[in-house]
Backbone bond lengths (Angstrom), bond angles and torsions (degrees), N, CA, C in turn:
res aa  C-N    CA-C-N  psi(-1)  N-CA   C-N-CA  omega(-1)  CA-C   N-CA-C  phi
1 X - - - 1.430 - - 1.512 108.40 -
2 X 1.780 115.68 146.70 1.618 101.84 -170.42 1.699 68.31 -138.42
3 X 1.323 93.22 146.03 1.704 123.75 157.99 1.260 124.99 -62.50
4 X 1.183 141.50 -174.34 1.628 143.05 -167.88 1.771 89.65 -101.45
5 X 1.278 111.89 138.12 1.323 112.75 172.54 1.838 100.34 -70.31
6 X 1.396 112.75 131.15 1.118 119.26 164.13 2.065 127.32 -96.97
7 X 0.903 130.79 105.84 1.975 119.80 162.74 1.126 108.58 -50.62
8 X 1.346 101.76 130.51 1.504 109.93 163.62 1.506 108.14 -119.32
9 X 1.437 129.59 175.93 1.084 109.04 -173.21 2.115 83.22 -170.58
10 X 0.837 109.00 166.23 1.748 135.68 -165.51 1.522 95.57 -73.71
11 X 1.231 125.79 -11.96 1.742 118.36 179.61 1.141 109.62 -109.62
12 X 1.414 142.44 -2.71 0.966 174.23 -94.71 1.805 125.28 -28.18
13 X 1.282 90.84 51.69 1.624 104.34 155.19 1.448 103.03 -61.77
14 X 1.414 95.61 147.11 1.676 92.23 173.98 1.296 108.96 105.13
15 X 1.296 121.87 -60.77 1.451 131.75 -149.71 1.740 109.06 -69.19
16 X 1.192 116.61 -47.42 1.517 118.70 150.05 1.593 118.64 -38.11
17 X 1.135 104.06 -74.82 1.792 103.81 -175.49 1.498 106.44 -59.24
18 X 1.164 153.06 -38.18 1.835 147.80 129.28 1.518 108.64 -5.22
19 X 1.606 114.18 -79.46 1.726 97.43 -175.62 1.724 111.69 -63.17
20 X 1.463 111.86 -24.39 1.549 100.83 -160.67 1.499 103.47 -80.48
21 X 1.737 108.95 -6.68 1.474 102.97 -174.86 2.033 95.88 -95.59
22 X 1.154 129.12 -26.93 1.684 138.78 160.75 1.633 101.88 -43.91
23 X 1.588 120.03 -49.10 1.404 113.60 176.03 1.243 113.12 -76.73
24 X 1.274 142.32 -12.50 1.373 132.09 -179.83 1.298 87.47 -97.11
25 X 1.045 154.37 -63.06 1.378 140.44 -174.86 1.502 117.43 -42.72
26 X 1.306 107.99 -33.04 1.740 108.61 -177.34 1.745 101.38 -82.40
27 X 1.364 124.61 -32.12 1.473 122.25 175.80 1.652 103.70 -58.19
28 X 1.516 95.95 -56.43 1.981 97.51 -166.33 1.269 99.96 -52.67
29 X 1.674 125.00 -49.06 1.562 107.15 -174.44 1.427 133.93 -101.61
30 X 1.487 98.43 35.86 1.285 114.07 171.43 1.365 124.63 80.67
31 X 1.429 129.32 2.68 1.239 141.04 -126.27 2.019 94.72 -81.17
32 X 0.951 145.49 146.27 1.077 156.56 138.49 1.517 111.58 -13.58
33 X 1.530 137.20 173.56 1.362 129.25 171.18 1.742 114.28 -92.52
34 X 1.660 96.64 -30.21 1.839 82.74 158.99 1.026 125.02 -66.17
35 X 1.239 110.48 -58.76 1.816 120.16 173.65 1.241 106.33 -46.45
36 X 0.955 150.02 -45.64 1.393 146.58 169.04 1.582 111.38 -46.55
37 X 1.487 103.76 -50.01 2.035 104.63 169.63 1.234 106.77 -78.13
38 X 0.821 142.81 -21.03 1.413 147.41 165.56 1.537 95.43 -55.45
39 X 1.018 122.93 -95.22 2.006 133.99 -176.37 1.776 69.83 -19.62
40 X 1.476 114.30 -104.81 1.470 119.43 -149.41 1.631 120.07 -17.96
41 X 1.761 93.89 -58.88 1.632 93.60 -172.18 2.198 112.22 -61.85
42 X 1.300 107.23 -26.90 1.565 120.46 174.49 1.804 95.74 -34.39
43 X 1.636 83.77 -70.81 1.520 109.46 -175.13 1.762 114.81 -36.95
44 X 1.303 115.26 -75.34 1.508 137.60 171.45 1.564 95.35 -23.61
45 X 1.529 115.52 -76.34 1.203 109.07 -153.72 1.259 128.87 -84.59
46 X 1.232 100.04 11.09 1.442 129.11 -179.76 1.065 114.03 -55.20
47 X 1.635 106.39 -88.75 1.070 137.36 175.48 1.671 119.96 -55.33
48 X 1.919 109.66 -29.69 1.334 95.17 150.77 1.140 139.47 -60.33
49 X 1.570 116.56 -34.87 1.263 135.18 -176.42 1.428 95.66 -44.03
50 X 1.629 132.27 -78.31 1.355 145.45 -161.73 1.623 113.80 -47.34
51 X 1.743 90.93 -34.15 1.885 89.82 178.25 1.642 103.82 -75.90
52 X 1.572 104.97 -48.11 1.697 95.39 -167.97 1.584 104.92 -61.76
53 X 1.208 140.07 -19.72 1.192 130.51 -161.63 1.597 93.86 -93.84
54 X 1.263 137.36 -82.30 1.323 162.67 -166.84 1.559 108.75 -67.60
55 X 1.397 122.90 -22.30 1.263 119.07 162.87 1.599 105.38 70.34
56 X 1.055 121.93 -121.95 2.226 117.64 170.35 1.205 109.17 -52.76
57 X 1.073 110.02 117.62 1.686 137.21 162.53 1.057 119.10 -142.01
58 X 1.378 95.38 151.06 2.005 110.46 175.11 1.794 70.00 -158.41
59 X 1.243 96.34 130.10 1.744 131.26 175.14 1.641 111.92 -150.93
60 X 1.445 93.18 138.33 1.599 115.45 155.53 1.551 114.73 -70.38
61 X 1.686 108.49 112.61 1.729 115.30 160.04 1.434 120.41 -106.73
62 X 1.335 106.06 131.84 1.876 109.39 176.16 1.276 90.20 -139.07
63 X 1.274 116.21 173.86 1.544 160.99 -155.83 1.281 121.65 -144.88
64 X 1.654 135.17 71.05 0.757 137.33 145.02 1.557 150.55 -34.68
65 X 1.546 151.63 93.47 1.061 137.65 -127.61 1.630 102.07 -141.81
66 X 1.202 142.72 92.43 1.061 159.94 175.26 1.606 130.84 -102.46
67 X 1.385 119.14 92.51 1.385 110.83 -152.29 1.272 134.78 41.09
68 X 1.072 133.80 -141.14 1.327 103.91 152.52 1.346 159.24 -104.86
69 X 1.708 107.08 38.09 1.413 119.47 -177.34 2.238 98.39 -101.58
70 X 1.118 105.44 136.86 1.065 102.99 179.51 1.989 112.37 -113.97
71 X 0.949 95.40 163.68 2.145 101.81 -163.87 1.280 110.33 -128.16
72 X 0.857 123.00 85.93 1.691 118.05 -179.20 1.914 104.48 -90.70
73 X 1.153 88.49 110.62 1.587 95.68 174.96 1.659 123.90 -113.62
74 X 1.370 107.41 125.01 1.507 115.28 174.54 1.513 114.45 -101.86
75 X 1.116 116.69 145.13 1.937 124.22 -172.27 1.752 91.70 -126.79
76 X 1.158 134.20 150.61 1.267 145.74 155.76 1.233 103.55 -163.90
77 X 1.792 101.28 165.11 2.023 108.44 174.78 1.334 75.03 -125.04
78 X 1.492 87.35 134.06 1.621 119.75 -176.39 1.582 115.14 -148.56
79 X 1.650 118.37 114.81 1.168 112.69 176.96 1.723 122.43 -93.32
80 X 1.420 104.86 104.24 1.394 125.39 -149.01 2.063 92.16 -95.63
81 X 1.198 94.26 127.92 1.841 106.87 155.50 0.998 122.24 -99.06
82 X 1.438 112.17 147.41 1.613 125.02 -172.62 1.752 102.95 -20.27
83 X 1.104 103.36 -100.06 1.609 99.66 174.74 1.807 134.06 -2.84
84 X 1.053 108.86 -51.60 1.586 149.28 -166.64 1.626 93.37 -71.35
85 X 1.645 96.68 -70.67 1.593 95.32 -172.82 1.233 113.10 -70.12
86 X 1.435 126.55 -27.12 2.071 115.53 174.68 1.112 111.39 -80.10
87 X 1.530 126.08 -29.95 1.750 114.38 152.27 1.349 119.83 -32.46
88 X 1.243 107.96 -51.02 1.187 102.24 -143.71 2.117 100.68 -104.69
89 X 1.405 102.16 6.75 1.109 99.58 -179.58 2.080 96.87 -108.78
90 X 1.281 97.92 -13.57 1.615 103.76 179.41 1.400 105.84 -83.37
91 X 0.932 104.09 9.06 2.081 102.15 173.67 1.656 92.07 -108.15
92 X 1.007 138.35 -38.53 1.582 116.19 164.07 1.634 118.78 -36.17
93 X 1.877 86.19 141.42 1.298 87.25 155.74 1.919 150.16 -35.41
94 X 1.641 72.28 -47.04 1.820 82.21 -176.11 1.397 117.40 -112.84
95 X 1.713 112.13 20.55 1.634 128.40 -168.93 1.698 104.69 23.86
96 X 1.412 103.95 45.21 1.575 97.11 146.57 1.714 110.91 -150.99
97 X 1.282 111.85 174.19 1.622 122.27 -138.90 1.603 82.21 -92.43
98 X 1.297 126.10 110.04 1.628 130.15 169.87 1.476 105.97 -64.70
99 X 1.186 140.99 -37.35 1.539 110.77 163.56 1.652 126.51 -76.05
100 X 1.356 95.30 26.55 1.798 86.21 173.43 1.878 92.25 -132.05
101 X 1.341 117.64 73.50 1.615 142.07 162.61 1.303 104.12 -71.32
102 X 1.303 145.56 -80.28 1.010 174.52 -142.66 1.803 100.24 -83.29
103 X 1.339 107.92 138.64 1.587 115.14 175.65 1.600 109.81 -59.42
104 X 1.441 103.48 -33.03 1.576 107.54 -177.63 1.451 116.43 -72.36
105 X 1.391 100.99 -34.80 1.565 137.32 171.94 1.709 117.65 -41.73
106 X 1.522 99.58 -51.10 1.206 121.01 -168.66 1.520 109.60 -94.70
107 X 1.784 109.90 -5.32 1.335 109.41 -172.65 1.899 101.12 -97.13
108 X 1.111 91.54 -33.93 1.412 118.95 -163.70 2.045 93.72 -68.53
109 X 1.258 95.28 -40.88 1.687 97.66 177.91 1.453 105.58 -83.05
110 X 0.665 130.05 -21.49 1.764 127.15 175.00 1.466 96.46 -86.38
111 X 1.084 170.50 -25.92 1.181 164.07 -169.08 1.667 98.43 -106.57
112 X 0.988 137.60 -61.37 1.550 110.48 163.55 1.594 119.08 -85.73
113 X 1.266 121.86 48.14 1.792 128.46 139.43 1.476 89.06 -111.59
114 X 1.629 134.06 -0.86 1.571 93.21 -173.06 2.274 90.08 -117.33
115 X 0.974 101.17 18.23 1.627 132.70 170.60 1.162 113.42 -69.08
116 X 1.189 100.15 -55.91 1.678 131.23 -141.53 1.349 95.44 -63.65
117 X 1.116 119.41 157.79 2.179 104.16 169.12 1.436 99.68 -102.33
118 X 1.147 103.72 -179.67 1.845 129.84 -175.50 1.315 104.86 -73.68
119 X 1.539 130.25 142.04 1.591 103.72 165.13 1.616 111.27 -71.33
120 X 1.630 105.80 170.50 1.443 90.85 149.89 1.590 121.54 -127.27
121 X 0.962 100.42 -178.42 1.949 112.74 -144.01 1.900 84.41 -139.46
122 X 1.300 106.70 120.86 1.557 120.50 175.10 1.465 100.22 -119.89
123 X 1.421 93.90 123.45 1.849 100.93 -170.81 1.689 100.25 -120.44
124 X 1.228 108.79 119.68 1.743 96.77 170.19 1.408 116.54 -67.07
125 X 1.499 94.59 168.31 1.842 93.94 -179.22 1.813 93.53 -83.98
126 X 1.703 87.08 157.74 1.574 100.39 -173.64 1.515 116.05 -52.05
127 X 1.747 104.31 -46.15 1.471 116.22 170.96 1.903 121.65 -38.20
128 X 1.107 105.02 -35.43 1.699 122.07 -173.39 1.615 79.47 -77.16
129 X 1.289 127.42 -86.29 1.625 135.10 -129.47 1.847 92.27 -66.52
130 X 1.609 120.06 -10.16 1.000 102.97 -161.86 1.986 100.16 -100.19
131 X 1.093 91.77 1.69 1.645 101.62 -163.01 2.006 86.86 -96.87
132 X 1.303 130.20 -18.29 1.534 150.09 -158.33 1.751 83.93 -80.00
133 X 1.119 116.14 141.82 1.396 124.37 164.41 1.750 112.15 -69.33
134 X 1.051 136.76 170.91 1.841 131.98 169.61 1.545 99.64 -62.30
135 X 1.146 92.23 140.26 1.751 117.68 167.18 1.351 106.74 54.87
136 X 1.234 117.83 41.03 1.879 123.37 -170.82 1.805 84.65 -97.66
137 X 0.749 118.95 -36.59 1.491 122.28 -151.86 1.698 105.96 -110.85
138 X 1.405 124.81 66.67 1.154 117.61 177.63 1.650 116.91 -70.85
139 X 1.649 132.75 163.62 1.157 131.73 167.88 1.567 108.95 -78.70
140 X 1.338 119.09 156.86 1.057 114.48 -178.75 1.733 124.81 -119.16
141 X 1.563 89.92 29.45 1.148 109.28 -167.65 1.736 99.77 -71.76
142 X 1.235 116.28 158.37 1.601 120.15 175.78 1.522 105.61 -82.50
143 X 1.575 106.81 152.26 1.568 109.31 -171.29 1.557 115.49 -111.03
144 X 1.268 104.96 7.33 1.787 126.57 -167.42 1.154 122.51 43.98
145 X 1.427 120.98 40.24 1.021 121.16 175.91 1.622 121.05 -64.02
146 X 1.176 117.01 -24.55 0.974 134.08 -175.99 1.643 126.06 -67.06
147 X 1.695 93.72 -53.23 1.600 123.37 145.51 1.408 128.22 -30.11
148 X 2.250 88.60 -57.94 2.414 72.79 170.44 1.305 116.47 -98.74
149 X 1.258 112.33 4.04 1.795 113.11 170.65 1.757 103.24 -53.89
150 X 1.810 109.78 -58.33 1.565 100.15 179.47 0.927 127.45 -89.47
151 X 1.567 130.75 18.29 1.231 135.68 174.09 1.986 97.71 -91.03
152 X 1.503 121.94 -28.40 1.063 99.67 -166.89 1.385 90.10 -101.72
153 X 1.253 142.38 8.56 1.217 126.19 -175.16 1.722 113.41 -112.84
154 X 1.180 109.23 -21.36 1.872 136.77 -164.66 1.547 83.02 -90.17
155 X 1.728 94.72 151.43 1.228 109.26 172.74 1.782 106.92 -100.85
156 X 1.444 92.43 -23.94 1.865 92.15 179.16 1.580 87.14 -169.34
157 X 1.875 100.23 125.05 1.460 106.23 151.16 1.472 111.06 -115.27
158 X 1.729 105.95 149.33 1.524 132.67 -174.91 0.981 99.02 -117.46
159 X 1.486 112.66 120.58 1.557 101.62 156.89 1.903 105.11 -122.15
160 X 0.950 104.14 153.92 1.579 98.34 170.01 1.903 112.41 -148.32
161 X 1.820 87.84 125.79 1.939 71.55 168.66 1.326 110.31 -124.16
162 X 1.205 107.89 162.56 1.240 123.69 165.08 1.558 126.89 -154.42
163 X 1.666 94.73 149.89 1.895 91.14 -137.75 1.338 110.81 27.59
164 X 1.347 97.30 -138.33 1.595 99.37 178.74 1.832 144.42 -67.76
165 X 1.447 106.27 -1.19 1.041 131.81 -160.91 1.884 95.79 -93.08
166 X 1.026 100.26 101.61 1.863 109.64 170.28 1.304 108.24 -99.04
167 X 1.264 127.06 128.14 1.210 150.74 -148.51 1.703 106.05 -131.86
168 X 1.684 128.01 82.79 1.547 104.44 168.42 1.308 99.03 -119.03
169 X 1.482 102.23 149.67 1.554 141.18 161.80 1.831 128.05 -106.61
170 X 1.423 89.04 96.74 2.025 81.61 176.26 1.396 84.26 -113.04
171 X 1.499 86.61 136.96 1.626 113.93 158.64 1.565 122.10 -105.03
172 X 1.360 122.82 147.96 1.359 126.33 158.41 1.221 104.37 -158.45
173 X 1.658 103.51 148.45 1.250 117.94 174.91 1.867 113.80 -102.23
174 X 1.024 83.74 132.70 1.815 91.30 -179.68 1.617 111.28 -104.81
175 X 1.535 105.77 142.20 2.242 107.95 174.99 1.333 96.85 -76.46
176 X 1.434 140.33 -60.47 1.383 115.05 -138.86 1.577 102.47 -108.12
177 X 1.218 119.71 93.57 1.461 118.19 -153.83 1.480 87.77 -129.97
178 X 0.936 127.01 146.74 1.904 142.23 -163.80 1.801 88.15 -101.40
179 X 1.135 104.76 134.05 1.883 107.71 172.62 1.349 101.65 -108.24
């Protein structure tokens, strides 16, 4: 069984119709009420994950449902920097880029990580930060929270990019699933 493809997008259109399409999927297959927050939270942090990492997005979400392991897959074109793309390839399961399988695969991914640009990092001068009251000035670096939410809840995340095309897959398998 596959879900309604949902858009998502960086303002967060979308993001409603995503969990409400995770709850109709957990009703049709019977799923329990954890398992059912489980599907949701999969869902939630999903799609956060892609904004905090990648920042502008508009992506395709579906819900894949196969006995009882379920696939929630997101597609977006996203122009990712060095930084950006090992984030976001270090939240996989197997911290490596699933569209680079293939020798060509793997050539083709090493030549756009060495593409890719540098992030950049804006540091005030010390003189400014010291004139700043305490804790005025937080970093705005991401804290991955998002990252170990589906690592402890997912049975396997995939991510794969290429060029611009980011590709994630979380899987989990659920017991009380209606056939």
């Amino acid at each position: 069984m596959r879900s309604d493809i949902v858009t998502i997008d960086n303002s967060g259109k979308g993001f409603e119709n995503a969990t409400a399409q995770a709850k109709k999927v957990a009703v049709f297959k019977g799923l329990d009420d954890l398992e059912a927050i489980q599907l949701q939270m999969l869902t939630e942090e999903m799609l956060s994950l892609a904004h905090s990492i990648a920042g502008e997005v508009k992506a395709s979400f579906w819900i894949e449902f196969e006995t009882a392991q379920a696939d929630l897959h997101m597609t977006t074109n996203a122009v990712l920097d060095k930084e950006q793309r090992a984030e976001l390839i270090a939240t996989s399961t197997s911290r490596k880029n699933e569209a680079a399988r293939s020798f060509l695969g793997r050539l083709r991914d090493k030549f756009e990580e060495a593409m890719a640009s540098d992030a950049e990092h804006y540091e005030l001068p010390n003189d400014i930060l010291a004139d700043l009251p305490f804790n005025t000035f937080e970093s705005p670096d991401w804290d991955g929270y998002e990252r170990s939410i589906l690592r402890k809840l997912a049975d396997d995340i995939r991510i794969g990019i290429q060029g611009t095309t980011v590709d994630i897959t979380v899987s989990k398998r659920f017991n009380t699933v209606k056939q």
